[in-house]
DRENLUMVO-925710 format. One record per residue (C-alpha): residue number from 1; x, y, z. Coordinates in Angstrom, 3 decimals. Each point is the difference from the previous one (the first is absolute). Example, Ala and Ser with C-alpha at 12.3 -4.5 7.8 and 13.67 -1.06 7.14 Angstrom:
2
i X Y Z
1 12.300 -4.500 7.800
2 1.370 3.440 -0.660
This chain:
334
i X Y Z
1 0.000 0.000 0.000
2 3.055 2.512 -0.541
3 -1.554 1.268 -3.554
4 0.348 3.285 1.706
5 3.970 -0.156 0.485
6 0.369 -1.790 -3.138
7 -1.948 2.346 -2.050
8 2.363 2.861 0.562
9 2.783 -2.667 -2.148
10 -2.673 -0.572 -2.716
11 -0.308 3.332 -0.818
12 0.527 0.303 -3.324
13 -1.855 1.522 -2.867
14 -3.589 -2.200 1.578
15 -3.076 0.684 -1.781
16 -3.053 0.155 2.552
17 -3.848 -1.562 -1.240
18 -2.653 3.222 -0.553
19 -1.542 1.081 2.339
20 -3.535 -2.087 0.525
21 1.771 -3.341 0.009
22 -1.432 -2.839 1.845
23 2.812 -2.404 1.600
24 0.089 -2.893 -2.526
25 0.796 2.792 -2.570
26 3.015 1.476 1.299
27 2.466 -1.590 -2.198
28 -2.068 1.291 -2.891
29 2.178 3.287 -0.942
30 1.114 1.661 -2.698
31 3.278 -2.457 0.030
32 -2.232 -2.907 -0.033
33 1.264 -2.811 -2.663
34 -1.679 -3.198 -0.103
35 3.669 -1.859 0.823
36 0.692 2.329 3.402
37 -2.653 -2.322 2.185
38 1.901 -2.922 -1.527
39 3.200 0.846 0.604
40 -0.645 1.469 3.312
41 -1.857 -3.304 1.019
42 3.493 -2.045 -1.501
43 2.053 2.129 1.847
44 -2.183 -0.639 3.532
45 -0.124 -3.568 -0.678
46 3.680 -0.564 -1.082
47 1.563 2.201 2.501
48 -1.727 -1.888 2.884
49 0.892 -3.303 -1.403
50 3.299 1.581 -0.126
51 0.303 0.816 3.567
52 -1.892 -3.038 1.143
53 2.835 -2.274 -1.452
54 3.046 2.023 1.429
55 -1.948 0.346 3.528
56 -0.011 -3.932 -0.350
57 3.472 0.282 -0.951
58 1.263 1.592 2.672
59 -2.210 -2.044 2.179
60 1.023 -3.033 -0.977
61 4.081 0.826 -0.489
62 -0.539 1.179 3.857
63 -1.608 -2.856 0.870
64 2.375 -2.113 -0.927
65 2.490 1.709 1.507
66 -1.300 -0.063 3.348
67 -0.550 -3.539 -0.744
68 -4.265 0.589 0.739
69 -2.102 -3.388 -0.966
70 -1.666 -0.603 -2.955
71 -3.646 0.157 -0.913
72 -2.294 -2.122 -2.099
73 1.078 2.200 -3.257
74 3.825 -0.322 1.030
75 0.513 2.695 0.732
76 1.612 1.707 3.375
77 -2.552 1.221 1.959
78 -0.465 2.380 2.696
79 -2.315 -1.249 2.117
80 -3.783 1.393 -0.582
81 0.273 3.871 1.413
82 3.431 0.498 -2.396
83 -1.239 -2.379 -2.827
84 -3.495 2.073 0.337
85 1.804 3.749 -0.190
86 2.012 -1.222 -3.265
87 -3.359 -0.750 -1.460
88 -1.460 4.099 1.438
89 2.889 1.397 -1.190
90 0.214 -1.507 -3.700
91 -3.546 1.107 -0.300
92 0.244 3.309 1.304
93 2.731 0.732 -2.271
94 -3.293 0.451 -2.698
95 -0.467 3.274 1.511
96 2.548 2.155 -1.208
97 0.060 -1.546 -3.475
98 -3.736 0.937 -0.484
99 1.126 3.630 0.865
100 2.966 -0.512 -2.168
101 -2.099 -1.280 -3.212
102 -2.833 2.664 0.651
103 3.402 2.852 -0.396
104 1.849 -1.287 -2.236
105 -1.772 -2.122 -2.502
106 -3.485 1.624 0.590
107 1.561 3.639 0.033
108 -2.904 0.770 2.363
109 0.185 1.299 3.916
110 0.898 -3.262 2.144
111 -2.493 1.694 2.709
112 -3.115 -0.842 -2.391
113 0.476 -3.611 0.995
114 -0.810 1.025 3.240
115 -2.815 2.047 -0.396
116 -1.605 2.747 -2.297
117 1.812 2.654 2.620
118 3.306 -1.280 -1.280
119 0.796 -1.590 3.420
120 -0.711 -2.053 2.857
121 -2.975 1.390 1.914
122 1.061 -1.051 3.631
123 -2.396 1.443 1.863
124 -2.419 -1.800 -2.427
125 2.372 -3.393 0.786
126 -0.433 0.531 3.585
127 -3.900 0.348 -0.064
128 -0.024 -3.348 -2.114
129 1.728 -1.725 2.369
130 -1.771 0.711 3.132
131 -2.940 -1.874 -2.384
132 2.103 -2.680 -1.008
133 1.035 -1.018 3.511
134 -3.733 -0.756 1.084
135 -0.672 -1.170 -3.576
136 2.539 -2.846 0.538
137 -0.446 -0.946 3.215
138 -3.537 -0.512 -1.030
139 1.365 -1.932 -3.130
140 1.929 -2.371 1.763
141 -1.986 -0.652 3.169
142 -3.579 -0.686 -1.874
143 2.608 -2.346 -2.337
144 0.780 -2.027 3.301
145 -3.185 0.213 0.934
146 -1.609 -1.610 -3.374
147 2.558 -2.372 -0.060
148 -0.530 -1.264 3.203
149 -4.036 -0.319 0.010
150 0.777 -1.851 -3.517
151 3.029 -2.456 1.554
152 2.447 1.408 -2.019
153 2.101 1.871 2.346
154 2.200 -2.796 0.799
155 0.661 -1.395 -3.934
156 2.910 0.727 -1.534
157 1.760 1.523 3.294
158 3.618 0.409 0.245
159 1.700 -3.479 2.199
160 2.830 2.169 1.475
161 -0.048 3.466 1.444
162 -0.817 1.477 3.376
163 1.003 2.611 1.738
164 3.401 1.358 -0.732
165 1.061 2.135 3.031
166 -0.015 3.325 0.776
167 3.846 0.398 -1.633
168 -1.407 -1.964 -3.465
169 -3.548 1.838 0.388
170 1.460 3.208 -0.052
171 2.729 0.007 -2.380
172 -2.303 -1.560 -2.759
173 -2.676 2.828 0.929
174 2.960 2.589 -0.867
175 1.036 -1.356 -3.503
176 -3.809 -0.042 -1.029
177 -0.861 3.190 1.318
178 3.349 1.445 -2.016
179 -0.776 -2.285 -3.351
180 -3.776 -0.908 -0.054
181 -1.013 4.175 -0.814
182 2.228 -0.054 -2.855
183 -0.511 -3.528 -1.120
184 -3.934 0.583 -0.278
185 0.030 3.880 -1.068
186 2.388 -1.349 -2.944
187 -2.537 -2.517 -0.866
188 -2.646 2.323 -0.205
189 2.096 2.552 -1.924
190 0.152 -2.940 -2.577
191 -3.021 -1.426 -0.354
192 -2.788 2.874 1.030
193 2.504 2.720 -0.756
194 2.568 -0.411 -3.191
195 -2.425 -2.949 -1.484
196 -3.107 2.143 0.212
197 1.371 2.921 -1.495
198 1.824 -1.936 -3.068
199 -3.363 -1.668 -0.824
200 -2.052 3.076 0.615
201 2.864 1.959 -2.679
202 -1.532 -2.086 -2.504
203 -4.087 0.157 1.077
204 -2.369 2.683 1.639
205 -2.249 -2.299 1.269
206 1.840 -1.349 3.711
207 -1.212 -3.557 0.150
208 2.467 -1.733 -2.139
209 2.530 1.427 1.896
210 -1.705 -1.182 3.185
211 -0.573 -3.125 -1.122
212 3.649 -1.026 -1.970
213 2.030 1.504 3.686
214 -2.661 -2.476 1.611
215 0.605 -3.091 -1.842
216 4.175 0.253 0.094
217 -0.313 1.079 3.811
218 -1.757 -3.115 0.658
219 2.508 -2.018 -2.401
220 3.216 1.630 1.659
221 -1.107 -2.011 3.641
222 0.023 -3.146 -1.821
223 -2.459 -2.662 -0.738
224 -2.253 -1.356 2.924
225 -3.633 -0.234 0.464
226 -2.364 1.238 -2.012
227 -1.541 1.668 2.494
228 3.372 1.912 1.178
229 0.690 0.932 -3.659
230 -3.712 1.575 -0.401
231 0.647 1.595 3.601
232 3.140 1.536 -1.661
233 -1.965 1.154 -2.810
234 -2.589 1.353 1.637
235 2.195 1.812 2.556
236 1.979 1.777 -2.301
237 -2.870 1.022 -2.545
238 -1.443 1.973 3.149
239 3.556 1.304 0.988
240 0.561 1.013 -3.654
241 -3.755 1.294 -0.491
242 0.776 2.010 3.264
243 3.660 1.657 -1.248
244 -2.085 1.445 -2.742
245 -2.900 1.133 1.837
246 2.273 1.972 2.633
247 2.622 0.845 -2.105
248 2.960 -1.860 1.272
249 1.943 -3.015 1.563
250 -0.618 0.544 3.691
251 -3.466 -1.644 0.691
252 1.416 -2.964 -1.222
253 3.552 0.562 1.133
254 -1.454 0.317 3.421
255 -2.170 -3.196 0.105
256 3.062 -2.111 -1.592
257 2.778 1.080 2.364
258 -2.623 -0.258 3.371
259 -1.333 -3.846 -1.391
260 3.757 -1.081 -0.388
261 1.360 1.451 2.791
262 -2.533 -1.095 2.012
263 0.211 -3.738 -1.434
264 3.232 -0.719 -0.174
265 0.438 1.412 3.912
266 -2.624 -2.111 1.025
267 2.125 -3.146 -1.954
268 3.161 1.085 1.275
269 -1.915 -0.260 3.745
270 -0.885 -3.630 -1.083
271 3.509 -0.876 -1.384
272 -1.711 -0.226 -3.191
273 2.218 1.870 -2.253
274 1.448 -2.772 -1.733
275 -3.822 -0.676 -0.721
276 -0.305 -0.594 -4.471
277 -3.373 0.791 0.153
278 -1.547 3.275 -1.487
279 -2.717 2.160 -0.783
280 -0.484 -2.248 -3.349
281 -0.535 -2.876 2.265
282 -3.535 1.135 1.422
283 -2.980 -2.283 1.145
284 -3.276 1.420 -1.209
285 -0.963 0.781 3.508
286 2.940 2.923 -0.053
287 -1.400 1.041 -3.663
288 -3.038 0.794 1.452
289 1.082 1.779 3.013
290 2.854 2.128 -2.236
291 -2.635 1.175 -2.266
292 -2.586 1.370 2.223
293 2.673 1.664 2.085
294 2.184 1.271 -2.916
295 -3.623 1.336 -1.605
296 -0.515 1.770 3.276
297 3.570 1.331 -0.308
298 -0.573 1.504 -3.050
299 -3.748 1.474 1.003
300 1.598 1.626 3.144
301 3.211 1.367 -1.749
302 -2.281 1.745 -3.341
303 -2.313 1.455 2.796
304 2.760 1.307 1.485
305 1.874 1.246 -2.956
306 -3.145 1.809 -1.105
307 -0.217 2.009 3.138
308 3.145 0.807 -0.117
309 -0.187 1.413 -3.506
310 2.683 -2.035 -1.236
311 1.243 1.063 -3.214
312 -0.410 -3.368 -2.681
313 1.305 2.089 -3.090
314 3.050 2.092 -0.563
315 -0.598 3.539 1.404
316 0.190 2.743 -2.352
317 2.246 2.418 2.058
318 -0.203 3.512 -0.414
319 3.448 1.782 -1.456
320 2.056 1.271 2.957
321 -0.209 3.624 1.271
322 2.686 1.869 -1.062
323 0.965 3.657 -1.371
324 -1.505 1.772 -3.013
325 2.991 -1.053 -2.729
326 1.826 2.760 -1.252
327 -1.883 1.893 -3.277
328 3.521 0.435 -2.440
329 -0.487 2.876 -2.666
330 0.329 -2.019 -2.426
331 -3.592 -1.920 0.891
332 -1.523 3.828 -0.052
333 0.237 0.285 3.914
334 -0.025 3.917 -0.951
């Protein structure tokens, strides 16, 4: 979330959208060539592939220096807090190269992935949140609730884990509170923010946009149930329906960051980190619960947004105050 600090580098000769833009339209500016969401996307995808491999790398040369066991792929591992924060990090490494592809390949103001004000609104962030922390609470106790009036709560549970100690407990809540913001706010500068906007370059209408960020969200947590893909889907069609509707990234930056930090701390409690389930794994009791609460997200966060007079288009701002410029004699000044 530094597109603030790193927009002051990007600075170059950026084009911004017209004023009147809606969100999924903010890569549409003058510079606009059909290859610039293509090549931005390549450059997204192969720089974090790029970084994921030396991050492994450097893992694994370390790892085998230090003489750490094995794991089932072969590789040294870290245990599950370390092995865990190489996975954050390589993800969160997304983040910049979205900024990076919207300034230099896009030619466009890397704050208008952010938001139709050009930047991060964090008081706007902040409000989300305190909704998202209810919102997932709610989420994840009616979950554990259906699950166990159904007899489901116990299937599929993790054989080791426990309680870590207060030493293991803590230090695992430290690397996730330091990795899990950026991890999540780079997946939602992806898929809801540099995603959106390269589909909505092409079309005025926002719901192809919605739906195609949807689908490959769902895709990128792998193959599980059907019920935890549709979740998936569903979840990020209201996320990405909700970044147009307020203008920006932090309604669903907000609800991302709160549901995994709030998760994972709760599995890092259990001594569940090592845990290979995911999201993508979901019984059709959680599908249920995620969707009414996620809908109720969404209702509470537009009502909010709407008294609150949030701006969902780019501003037409008014030329700065200044002095009257000089009149030379040879405009006729006399």
């Amino acid at each position: 979330m530094s597109d603030v600090r790193l927009a002051g580098t990007l600075e170059r000769m950026t084009t911004p959208p017209p004023p009147g833009t809606p969100y999924h339209r903010l890569a549409r500016t003058d510079r606009h060539r059909w290859w610039r969401p293509v090549l931005g996307s390549l450059l997204i995808l192969g720089g974090t592939f790029a970084v994921l491999c030396l991050l492994i790398g450097v893992a694994d040369s370390a790892g085998r220096l230090a003489d750490r066991p094995t794991g089932p792929d072969g590789l040294p591992t870290w245990g599950p807090v370390g092995d865990l924060a190489l996975l954050l990090a390589s993800i969160a490494v997304a983040l910049p190269l979205v900024l990076l592809a919207a300034g230099w390949v896009q030619d466009r103001p890397v704050g208008t992935v952010s938001s139709v004000l050009g930047r991060l609104r964090w008081r706007w962030l902040g409000v989300c949140a305190l909704v998202a922390v209810p919102t997932v609470l709610v989420l994840l106790g009616g979950s554990l609730g259906l699950l166990t009036l159904t007899g489901s709560a116990d299937e599929g549970g993790s054989a080791d884990g426990g309680w870590p100690g207060w030493w293991g407990f803590l230090g695992a809540v430290a690397v996730l509170l330091a990795l899990v913001p950026l991890q999540a706010a780079a997946e939602e500068y992806v898929f809801r923010g540099w995603l959106l906007q390269a589909v909505g370059a092409f079309l005025r209408t926002p719901w192809p946009a919605i739906a195609v960020q949807a689908v490959l969200f769902a895709a990128a947590h792998g193959w599980g149930t059907r019920w935890g893909f549709a979740e998936l889907v569903i979840m990020a069609s209201l996320t990405g329906w909700l970044t147009i509707r307020t203008g920006g990234l932090e309604a669903a930056i907000a609800l991302h960051v709160v549901n995994n930090v709030v998760a994972l701390v709760g599995s890092a409690a259990l001594g569940q980190l090592a845990a290979e389930e995911t999201a993508a794994d979901a019984p059709w009791e959680m599908f249920v619960v995620s969707v009414l609460v996620h809908a109720a997200y969404t209702g509470v966060v537009l009502r909010l947004a709407r008294r609150r007079r949030l701006p969902t288009v780019l501003p037409c701002y008014p030329a700065p105050a200044g002095p009257a410029p000089a009149t030379s004699p040879a405009a006729g000044g006399r």
